[in-house]
C-alpha positions in Angstrom: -13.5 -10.3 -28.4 -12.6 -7.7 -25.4 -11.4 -4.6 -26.4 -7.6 -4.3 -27.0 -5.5 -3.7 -24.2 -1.9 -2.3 -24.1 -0.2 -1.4 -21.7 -1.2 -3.5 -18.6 0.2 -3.6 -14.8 3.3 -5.8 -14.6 4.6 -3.8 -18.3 5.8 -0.3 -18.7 7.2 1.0 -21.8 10.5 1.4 -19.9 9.9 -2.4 -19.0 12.9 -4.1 -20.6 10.9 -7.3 -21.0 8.2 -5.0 -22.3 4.0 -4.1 -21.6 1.8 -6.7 -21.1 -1.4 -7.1 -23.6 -4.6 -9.0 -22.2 -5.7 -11.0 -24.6 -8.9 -13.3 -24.9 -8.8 -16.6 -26.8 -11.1 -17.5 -29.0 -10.8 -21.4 -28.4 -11.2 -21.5 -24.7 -12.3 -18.0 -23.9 -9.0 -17.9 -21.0 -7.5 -14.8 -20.4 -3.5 -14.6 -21.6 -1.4 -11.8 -20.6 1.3 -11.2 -23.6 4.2 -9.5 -24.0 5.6 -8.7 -27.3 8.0 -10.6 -29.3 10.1 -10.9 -32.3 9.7 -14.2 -32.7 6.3 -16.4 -33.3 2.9 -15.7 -32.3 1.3 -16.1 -29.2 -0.3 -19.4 -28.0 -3.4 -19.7 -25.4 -1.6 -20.9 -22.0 -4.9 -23.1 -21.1 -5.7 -25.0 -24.5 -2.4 -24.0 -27.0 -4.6 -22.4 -29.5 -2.7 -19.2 -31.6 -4.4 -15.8 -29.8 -5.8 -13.1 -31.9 -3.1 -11.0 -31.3 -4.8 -7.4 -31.7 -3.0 -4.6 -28.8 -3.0 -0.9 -28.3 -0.2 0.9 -29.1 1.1 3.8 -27.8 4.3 6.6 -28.8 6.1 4.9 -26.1 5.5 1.1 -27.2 4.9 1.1 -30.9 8.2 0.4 -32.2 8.4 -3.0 -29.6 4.6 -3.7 -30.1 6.0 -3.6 -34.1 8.5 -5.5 -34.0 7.6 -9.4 -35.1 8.4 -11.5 -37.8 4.9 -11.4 -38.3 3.0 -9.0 -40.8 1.8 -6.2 -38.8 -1.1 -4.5 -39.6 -1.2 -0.6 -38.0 -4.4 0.8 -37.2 -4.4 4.5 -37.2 -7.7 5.4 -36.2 -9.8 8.0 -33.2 -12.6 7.2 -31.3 -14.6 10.1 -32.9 -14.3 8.8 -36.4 -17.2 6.8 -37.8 -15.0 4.8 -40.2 -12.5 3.9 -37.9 -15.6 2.2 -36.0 -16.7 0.8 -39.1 -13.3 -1.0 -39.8 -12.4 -1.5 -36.0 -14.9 -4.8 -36.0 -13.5 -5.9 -39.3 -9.9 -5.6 -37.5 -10.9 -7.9 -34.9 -12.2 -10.7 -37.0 -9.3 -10.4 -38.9 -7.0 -10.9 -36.2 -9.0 -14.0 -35.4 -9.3 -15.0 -38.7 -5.4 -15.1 -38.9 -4.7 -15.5 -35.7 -1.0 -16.9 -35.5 -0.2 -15.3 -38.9 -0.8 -11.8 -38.3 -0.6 -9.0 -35.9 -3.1 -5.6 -35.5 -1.4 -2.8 -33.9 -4.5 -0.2 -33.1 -2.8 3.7 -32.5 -5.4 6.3 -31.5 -3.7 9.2 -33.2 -5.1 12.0 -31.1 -3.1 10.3 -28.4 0.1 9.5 -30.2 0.8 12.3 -32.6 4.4 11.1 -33.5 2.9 8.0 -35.0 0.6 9.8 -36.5 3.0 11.9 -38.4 5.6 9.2 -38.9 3.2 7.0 -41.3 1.5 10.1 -42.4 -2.2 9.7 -41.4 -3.9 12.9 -43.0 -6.5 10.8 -43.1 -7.9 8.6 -40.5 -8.3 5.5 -40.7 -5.3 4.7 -42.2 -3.7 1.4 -42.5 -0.2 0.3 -42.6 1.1 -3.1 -43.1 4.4 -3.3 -41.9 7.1 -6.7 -42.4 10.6 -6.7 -41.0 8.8 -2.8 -39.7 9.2 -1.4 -43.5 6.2 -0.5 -44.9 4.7 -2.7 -47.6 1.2 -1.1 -47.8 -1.3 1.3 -47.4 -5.1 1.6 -47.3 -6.5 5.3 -46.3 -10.2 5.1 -45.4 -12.7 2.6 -44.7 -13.3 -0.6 -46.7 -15.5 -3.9 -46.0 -14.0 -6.6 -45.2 -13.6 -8.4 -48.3 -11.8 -6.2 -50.0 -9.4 -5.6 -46.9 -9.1 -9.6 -46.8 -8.2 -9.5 -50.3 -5.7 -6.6 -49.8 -3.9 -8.1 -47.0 -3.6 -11.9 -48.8 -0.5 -11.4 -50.1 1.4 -10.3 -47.2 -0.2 -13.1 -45.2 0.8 -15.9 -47.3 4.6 -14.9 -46.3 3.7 -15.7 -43.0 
């Protein structure tokens, strides 16, 4: 999968209809520029397939990017952190795993140190799952994909 996008030209936080996310489907491999939504999950435009739906997130977007009837998992993570990159692949394949029944939300917290401090990441990476944007969990630190799977399973079967 490409790296996540967030905002992209044709979106600006200020955007009422919101910023645009690029993302890649793993069907068809076409190119499908998103804008959040509340309600469902994005859809491939060329063969109709639900899109890993995995975006940057910035101070300025988050709470729009968040905001989904969807379980939304909140990736508070840096590029200088060697778990984060551990768990950043893992977040990928999840989001294509679940791909209509989930939503990754990647925040680097050097950039965005309101998020940071809202969900209280002392410790990086730290993982929020959000419904309805309360918070329902948290994982702080690295952990292999099974048991991450395993974690999130019950928030996805309320999907």
């Amino acid at each position: 999968m490409d790296r996540p996008l967030g905002t992209e030209d044709g979106g600006t936080a200020s955007d009422p209809k919101g910023p645009m996310s690029l993302l890649s489907c793993t069907g068809c491999a076409a190119k499908n520029r998103i804008r959040p939504s509340e309600r469902g999950s994005p859809h491939c435009g060329a063969c109709g397939k639900p899109l890993p739906w995995l975006v940057n997130a910035t101070d300025a977007t988050f709470d729009l990017e968040a905001k989904t009837k969807l379980p939304v998992l909140v990736d508070l993570w840096a590029p200088w952190c060697g778990p984060c990159r551990f768990v950043g692949p893992i977040l990928e394949q999840l989001a294509a795993e679940h791909a209509g029944r989930l939503k990754v939300v990647k925040v680097n917290v050097d950039e965005n140190p309101s998020l940071s401090a809202r969900y209280q990441a002392h410790s990086i990476p730290t993982l929020v799952v959000l419904r309805d944007s309360q918070v329902v969990d948290r994982v702080v630190g690295a952990m292999p994909k099974p048991q991450l799977s395993a974690r999130l399973a019950p928030h996805l079967k309320r999907a």
